[in-house]
TORBA-441390 format. One record per residue (C-alpha): x, y, z; residue in one letter. Coordinates in steps of 0.02 Angstrom, whole numbers, padded with zeros to 5 digits, always signed. Last residue first. Layout:
<kolzas>
X,Y,Z,a .
...
</kolzas>
This chain:
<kolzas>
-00897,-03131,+00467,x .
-00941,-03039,+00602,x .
-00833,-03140,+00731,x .
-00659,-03100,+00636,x .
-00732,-02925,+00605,x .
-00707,-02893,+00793,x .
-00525,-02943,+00800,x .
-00512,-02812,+00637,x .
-00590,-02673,+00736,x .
-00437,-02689,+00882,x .
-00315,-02660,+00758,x .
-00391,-02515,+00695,x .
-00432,-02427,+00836,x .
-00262,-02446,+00919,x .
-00188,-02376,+00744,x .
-00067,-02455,+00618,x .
+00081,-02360,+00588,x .
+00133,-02221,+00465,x .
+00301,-02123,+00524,x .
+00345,-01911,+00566,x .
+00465,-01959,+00727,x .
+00600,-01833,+00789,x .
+00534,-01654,+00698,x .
+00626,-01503,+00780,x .
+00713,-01439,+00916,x .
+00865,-01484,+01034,x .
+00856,-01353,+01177,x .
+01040,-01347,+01219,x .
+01124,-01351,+01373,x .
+01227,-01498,+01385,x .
+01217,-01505,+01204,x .
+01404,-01431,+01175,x .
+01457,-01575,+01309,x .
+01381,-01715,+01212,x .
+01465,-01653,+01051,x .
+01387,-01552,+00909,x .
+01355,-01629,+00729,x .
+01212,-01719,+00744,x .
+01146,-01582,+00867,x .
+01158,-01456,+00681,x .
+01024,-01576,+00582,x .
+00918,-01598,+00743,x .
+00894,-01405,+00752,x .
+00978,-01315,+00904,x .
+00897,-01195,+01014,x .
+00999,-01125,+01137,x .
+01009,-00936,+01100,x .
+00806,-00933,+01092,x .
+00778,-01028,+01222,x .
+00881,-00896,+01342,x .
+00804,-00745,+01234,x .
+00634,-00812,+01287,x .
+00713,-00823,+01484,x .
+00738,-00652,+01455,x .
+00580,-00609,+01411,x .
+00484,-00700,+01552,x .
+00593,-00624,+01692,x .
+00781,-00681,+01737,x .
+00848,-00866,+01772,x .
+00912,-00846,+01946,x .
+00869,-01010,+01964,x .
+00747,-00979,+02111,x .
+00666,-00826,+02004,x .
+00652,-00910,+01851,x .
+00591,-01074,+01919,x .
+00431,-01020,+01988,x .
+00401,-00836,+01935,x .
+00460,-00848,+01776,x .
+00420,-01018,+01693,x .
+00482,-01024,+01515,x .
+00400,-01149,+01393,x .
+00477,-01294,+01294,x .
+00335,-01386,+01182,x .
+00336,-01557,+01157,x .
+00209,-01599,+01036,x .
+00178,-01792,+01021,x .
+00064,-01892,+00920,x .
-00006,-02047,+00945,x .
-00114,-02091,+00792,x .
-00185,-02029,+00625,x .
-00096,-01888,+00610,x .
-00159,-01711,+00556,x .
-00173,-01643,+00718,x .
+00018,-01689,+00741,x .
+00037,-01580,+00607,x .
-00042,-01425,+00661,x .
+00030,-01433,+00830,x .
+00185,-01434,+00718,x .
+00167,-01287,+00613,x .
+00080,-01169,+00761,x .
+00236,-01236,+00891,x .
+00338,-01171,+00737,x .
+00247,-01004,+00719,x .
+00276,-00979,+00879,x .
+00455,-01001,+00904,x .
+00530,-00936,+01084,x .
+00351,-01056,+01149,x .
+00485,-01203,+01110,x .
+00476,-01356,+00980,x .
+00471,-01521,+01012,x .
+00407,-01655,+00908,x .
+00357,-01825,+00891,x .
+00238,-01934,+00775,x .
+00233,-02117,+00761,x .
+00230,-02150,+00956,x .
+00323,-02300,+00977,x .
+00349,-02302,+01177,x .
+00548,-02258,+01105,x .
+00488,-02108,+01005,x .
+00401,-02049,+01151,x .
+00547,-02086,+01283,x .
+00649,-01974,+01181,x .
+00519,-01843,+01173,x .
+00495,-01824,+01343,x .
+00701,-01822,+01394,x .
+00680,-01888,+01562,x .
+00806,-01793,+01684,x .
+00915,-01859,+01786,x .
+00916,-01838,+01983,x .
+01027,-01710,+02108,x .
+00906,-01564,+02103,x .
+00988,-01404,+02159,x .
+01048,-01337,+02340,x .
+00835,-01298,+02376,x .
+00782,-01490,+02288,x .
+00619,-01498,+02353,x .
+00561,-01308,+02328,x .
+00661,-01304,+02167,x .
+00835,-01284,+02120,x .
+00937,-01321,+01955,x .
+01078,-01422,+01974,x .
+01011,-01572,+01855,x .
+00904,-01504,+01739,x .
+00698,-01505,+01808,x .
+00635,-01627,+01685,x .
+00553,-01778,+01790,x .
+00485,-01621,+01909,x .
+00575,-01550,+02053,x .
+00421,-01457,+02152,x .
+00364,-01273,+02149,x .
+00214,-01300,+02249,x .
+00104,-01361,+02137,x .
+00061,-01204,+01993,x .
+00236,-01232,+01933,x .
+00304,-01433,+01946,x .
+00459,-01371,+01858,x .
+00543,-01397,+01703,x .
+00422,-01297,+01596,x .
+00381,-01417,+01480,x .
+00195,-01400,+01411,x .
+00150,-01561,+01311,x .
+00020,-01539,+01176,x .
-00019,-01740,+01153,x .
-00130,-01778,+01007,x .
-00249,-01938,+01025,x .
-00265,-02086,+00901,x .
-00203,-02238,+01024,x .
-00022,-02303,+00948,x .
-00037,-02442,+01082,x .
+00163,-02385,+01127,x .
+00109,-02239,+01139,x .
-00039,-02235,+01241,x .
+00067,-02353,+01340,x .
+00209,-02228,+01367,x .
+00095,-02080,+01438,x .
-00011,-02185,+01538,x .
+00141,-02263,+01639,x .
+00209,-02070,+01656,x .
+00065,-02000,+01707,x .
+00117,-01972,+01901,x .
+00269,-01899,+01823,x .
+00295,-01875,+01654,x .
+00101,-01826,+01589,x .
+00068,-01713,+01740,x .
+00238,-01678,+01793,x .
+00301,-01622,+01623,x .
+00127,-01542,+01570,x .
-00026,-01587,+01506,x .
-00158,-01536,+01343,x .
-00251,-01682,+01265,x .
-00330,-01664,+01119,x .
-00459,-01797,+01035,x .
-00524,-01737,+00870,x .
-00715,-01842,+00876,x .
-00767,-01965,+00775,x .
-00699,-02113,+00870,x .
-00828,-02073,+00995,x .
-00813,-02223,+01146,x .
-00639,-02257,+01089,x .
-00581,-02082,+01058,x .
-00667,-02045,+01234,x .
-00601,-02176,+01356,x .
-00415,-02123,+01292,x .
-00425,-01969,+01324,x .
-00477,-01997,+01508,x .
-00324,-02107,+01528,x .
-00239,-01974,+01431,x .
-00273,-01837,+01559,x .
-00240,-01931,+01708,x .
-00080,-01871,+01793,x .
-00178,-01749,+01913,x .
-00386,-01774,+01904,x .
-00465,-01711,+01754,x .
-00515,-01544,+01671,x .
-00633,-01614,+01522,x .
-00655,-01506,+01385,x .
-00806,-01488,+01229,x .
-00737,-01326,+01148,x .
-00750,-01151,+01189,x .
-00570,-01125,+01265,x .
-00535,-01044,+01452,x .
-00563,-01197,+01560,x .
-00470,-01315,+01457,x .
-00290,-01215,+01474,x .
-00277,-01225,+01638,x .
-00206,-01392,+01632,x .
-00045,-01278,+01547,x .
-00011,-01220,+01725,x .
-00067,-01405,+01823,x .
-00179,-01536,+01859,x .
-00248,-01656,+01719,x .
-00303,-01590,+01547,x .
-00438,-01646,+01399,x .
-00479,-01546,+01258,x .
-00624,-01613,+01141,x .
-00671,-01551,+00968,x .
-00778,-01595,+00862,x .
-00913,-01475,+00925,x .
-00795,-01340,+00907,x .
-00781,-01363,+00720,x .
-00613,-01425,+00658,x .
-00579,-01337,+00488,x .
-00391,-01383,+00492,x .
-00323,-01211,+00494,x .
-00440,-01159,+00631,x .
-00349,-01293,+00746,x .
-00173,-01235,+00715,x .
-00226,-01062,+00761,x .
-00315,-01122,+00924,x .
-00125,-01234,+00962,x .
-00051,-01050,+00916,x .
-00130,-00950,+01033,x .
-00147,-01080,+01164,x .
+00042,-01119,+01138,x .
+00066,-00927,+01170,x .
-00029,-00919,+01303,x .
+00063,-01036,+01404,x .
+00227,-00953,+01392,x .
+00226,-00845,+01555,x .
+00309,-00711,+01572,x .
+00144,-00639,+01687,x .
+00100,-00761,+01778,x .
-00056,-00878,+01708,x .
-00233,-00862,+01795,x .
-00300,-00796,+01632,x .
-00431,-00639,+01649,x .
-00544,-00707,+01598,x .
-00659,-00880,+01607,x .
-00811,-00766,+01554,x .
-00710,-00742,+01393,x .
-00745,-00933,+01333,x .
-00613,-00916,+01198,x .
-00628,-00994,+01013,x .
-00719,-00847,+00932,x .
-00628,-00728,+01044,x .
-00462,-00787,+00943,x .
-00531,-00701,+00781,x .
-00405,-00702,+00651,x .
-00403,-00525,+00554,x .
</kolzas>
């Protein structure tokens, strides 16, 4: 049988997460994912900024850095290129990595830095105050926007793929052994790569939006899910609502690392 304590500091429990919460189910499966590829927890290093899934670094046994709000991949960043040896992960949420991330969050991409991105989307700026985040849907209430958030959303993967990221995915917490298979991946990649994961927030934006508990909001991504081979054929209004899932990017491309050791050769030589 797997052993999940291995990878758990169980001092750190009981979990600060809400009950319905999806959070611990991309821990589950992102500690899975890592077991599969022989990572050692010294070779590991989990970094996270301010928020539900930022959580996350204080209750696994690797090397983690909890770092200030929209940060996460600036610290990231500093790491892989200081120890290039190391499995950089970076764990952040919509308003963490969207918000006041978002200039962080496209660069990394666009310089194609070797980090993996597990992004926790749960609409809603949750542990915060209950805030509109850059993906709360349009409608849908929060403690800033109480007769429903006026703005457009950013789709996270979208602006991923179009940053240049050469690896992107989304997935949601309804699918576990999918968020396992593609955490997995993007470990595997040498370069930015993206994991998108869609989780359910209960007690923040369930409750306001009238949404249900945990489980029903599972059902709800469940229901709505849509591969990318069925959204090609389903119009704009049929996807107003659906959870588009699946594998955007999977590319080669020259690394930050890389590129940046080959200016230094120049002078070697």
């Amino acid at each position: 049988m797997f052993d999940y304590d291995y990878y758990l500091r169980k001092s750190k429990m009981p979990l600060i997460w809400c009950p319905g919460c999806g959070d611990g189910i991309i821990l589950k499966s992102l500690i899975r994912a890592i077991h599969k590829n022989g990572f050692t927890k010294d070779n590991v290093v989990m970094v996270s900024g301010i928020g539900c899934s930022s959580r996350l670094t204080g209750y696994v046994d690797f090397n983690t850095l909890h770092t200030t709000h929209g940060r996460a991949i600036t610290f990231a960043t500093g790491i892989k290129l200081a120890k290039p040896h190391l499995n950089v992960i970076v764990i952040t949420g919509d308003g963490d990595a969207t918000s006041i991330g978002g200039n962080h969050y496209i660069h990394a991409a666009r310089r194609n830095i070797d980090l993996t991105v597990i992004l926790f989307n749960n609409q809603i700026y949750g542990m915060t105050g209950g805030q509109v985040s850059p993906t709360t849907p349009s409608g849908k209430k929060a403690t800033t926007a109480p007769y429903g958030s006026s703005e457009n959303i950013f789709n996270i993967s979208g602006l991923a793929i179009a940053a240049g990221a050469p690896f992107v995915a989304r997935t949601t917490v309804a699918n576990p052994v999918q968020v396992e298979r593609y955490i997995n991946l993007a470990l595997q990649k040498k370069g930015f790569s993206v994991v998108e994961v869609m989780t359910p927030c209960p007690t923040t934006f369930g409750r306001r939006n009238k949404a249900g508990a945990g489980v029903d909001m599972l059902k709800w991504q469940k229901e709505h899910s849509v591969t990318i081979k069925s959204a090609e054929k389903m119009s704009p209004l049929e996807l107003d609502e659906s959870i588009v899932t699946g594998i955007f990017v999977d590319i080669e491309k020259p690394e930050c690392r890389t590129e940046y050791q080959k200016v230094i050769d120049q002078f070697k030589s």
